[in-house]
C-alpha positions in Angstrom: -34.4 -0.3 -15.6 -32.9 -1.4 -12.4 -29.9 1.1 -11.1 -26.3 -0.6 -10.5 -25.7 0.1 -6.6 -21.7 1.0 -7.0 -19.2 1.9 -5.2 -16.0 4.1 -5.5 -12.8 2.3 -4.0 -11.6 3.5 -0.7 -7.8 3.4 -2.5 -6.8 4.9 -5.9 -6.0 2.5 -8.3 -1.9 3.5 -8.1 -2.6 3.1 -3.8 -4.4 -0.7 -4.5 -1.2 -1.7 -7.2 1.5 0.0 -5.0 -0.1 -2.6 -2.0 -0.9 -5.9 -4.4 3.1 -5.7 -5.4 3.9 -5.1 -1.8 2.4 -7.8 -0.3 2.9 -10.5 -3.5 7.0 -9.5 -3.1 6.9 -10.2 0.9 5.2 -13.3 -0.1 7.2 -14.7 -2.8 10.2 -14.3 -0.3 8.8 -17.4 1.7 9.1 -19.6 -0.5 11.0 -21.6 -2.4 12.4 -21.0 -5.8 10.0 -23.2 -8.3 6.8 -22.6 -10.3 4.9 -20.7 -7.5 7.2 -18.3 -7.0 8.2 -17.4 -10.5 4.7 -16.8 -11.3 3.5 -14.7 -8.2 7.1 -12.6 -9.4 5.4 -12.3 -12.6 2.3 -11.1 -11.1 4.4 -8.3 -9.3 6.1 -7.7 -12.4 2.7 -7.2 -14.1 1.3 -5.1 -11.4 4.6 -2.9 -11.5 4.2 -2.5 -15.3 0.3 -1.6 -14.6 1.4 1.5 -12.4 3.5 3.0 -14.5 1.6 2.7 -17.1 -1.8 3.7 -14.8 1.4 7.1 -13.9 1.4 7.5 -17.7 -2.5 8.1 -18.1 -3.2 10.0 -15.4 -3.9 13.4 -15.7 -1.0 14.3 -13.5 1.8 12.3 -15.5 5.3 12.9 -15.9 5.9 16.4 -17.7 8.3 14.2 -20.3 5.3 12.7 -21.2 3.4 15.8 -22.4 6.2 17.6 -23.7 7.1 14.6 -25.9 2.9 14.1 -26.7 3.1 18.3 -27.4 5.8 18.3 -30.1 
């Protein structure tokens, strides 16, 4: 069986969402309002609702989170 040459990501997966929403905000402010830039919003919207969900999971989470899970 032939071995998978992989790679860890330089960036965390929160680091890499926290950029992607960055940079697709700063470039749905160029342009105009229309299809584009409703659906790169959406995108950012998606990637915002991916970190806190990716916040949820993690090991660290919010302590509201566990103590809610613990009861």
């Amino acid at each position: 069986m032939k071995k998978r040459n992989r790679t860890r990501p330089a960036l965390s997966l929160q680091e890499r969402l926290t950029r992607f929403t960055q940079n697709a905000r700063a470039a749905a402010r160029n342009l105009p309002a229309g299809a584009e830039r409703h659906e790169l919003l959406q995108k950012v919207r998606d990637g915002e609702a991916a970190a806190e969900m990716e916040r949820w999971l993690s090991p660290q989470g919010p302590k509201q989170a566990r103590d809610a899970l613990d009861r």
